[in-house]
C-alpha positions as CSV (number, residue, x, y, z in Angstrom):
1,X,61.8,169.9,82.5
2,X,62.0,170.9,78.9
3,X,64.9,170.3,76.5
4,X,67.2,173.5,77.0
5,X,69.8,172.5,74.3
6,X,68.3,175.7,72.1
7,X,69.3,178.0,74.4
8,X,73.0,175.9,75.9
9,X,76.0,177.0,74.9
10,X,79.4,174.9,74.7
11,X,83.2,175.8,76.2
12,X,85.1,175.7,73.0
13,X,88.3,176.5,75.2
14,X,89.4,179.1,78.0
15,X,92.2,180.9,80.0
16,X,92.7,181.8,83.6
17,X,93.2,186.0,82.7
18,X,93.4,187.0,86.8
19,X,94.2,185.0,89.7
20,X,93.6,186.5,93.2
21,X,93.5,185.8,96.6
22,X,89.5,185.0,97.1
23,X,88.4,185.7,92.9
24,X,89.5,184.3,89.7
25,X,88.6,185.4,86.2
26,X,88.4,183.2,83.8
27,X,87.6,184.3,79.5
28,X,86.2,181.4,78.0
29,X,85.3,181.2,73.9
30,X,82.0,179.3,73.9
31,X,80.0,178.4,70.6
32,X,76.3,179.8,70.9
33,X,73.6,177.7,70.2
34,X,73.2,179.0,66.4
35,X,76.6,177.7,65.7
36,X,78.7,181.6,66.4
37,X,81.1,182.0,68.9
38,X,81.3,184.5,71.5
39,X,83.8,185.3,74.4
40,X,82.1,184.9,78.0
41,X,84.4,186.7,81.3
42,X,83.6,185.2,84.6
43,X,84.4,185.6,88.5
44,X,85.0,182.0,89.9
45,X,84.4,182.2,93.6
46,X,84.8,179.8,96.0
47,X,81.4,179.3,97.5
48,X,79.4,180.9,100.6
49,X,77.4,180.5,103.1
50,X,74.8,182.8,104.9
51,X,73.1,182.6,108.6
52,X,69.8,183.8,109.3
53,X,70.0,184.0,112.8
54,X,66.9,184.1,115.1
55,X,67.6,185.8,118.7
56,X,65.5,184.0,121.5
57,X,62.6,187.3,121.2
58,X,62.2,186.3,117.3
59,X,64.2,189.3,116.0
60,X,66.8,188.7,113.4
61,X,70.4,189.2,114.0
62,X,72.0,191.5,111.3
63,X,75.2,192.9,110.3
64,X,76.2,196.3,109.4
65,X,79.3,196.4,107.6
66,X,81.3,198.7,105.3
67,X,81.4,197.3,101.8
68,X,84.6,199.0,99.7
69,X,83.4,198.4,96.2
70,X,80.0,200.3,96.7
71,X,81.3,202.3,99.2
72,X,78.8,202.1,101.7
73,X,77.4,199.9,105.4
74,X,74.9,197.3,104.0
75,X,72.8,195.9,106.4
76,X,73.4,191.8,105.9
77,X,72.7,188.5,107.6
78,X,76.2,186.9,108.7
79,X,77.8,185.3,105.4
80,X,81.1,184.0,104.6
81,X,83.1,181.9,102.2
82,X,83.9,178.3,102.1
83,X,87.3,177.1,102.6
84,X,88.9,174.4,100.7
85,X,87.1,171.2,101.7
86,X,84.9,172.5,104.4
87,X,81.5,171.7,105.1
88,X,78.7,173.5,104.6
89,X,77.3,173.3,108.1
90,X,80.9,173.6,109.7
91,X,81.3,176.6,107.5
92,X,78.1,178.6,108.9
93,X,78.9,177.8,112.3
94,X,82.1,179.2,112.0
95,X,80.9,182.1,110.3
96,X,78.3,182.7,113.1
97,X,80.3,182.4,115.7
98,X,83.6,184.5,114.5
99,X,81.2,187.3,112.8
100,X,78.6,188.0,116.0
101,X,79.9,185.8,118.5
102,X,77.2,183.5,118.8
103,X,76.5,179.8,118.5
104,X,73.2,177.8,117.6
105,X,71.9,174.5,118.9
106,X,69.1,174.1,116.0
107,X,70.1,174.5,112.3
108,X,68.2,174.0,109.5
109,X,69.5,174.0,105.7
110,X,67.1,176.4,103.7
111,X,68.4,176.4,100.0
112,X,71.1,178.1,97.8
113,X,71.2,180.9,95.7
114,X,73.4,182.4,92.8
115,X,73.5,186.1,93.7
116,X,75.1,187.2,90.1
117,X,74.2,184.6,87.6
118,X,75.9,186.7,84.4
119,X,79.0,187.1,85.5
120,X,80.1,185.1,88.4
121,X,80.1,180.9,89.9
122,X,79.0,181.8,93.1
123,X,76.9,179.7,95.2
124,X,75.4,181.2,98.8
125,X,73.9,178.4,100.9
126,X,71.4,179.5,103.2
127,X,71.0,178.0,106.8
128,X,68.7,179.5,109.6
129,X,70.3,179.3,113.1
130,X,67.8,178.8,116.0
131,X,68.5,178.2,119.8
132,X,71.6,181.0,119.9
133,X,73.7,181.7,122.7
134,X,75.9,184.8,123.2
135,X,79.3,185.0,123.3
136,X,82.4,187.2,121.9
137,X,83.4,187.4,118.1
138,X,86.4,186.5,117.2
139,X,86.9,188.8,113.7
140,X,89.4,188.4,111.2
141,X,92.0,191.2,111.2
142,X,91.0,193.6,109.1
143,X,87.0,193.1,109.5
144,X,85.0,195.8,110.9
145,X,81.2,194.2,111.6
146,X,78.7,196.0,113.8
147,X,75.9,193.3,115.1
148,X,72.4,194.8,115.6
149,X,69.0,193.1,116.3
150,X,66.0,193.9,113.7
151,X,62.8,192.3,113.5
152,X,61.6,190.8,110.3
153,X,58.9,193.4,109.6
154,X,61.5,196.4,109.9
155,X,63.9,193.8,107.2
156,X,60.7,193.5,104.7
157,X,59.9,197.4,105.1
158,X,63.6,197.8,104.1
159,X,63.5,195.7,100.9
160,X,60.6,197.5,100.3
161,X,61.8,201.0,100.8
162,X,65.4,200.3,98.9
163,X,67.7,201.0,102.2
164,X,68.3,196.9,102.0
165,X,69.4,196.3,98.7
166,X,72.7,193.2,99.5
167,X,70.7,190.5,96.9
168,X,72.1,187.3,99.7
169,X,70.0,189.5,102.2
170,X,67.2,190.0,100.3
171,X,66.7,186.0,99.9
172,X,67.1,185.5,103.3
173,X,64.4,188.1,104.1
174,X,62.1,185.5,102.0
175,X,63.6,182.7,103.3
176,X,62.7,184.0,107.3
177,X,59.3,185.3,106.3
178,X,58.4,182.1,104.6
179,X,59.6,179.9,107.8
180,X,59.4,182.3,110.9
């Protein structure tokens, strides 16, 4: 790896400007690597986790939920946020199970990704779930999640065609086609 110093830039010092119940904003004054300051705002987030899971006929389990900020149902693998100390495993399985009401023997660790690199901390660990078995969701209150099965090729077509567009998503639609 080459020596990135000419492009690194250095927390002078910082303030907490928003603190919420899952997002924090942070405005830090940072000295650029020719020696000028600039002000950097970011979202700290807590960390996520997302489930590709894999139905015994090879289709992929989705969600369909409403998403308030864009105003609009996004097609999306199972996802959620880590709690304070939790694992990263125990976090998808929990995920899986209260989201779509299933639960996988098989799980295999795929990789992370940073879904918003300009303006947010957060991390999405990916997992795929094999070996599922049905059961009942157990949603939090307030959480409206519609499960549907898709197989991959309908997922790609969506990339593709720009009806799936949720950038977690997208990654996992690599992430399947690339180990399914």
């Amino acid at each position: 790896m080459q020596d990135d110093l000419h492009l690194t830039e250095t927390r002078i010092n910082g303030e907490r400007v928003y603190d919420g119940a899952l997002l924090h904003i942070n405005r830090d004054r940072v000295r650029l690597p020719d020696g000028n300051e600039a002000v950097r705002e970011y979202v700290v987030h807590p960390g996520a986790v997302m489930i590709i899971p894999v139905l015994p006929d090879g289709r992929l389990l989705m969600e369909r939920q409403f998403r308030y900020p864009l105003n609009r149902v996004f097609v999306e693998f199972p996802a959620g946020k880590l709690d304070a100390g939790e694992e990263l495993l125990a976090c998808a399985q929990r995920e899986l199970e209260e989201e779509t009401g299933y639960t996988a023997t098989r799980w295999d660790y795929l990789g992370v990704t940073h879904p918003v690199i300009s303006y947010a901390t957060e991390e999405i660990h990916l997992f795929l779930a094999r070996e599922l078995t049905a059961g009942e969701a157990k949603l939090d209150e307030g959480e409206f999640v519609e499960t549907v099965a898709m197989p991959l090729s309908t997922l790609v077509a969506g990339v593709l065609d720009g009806s799936i567009t949720d950038a977690k998503t997208v990654a996992g639609i690599f992430w399947a086609q690339q180990k399914l």
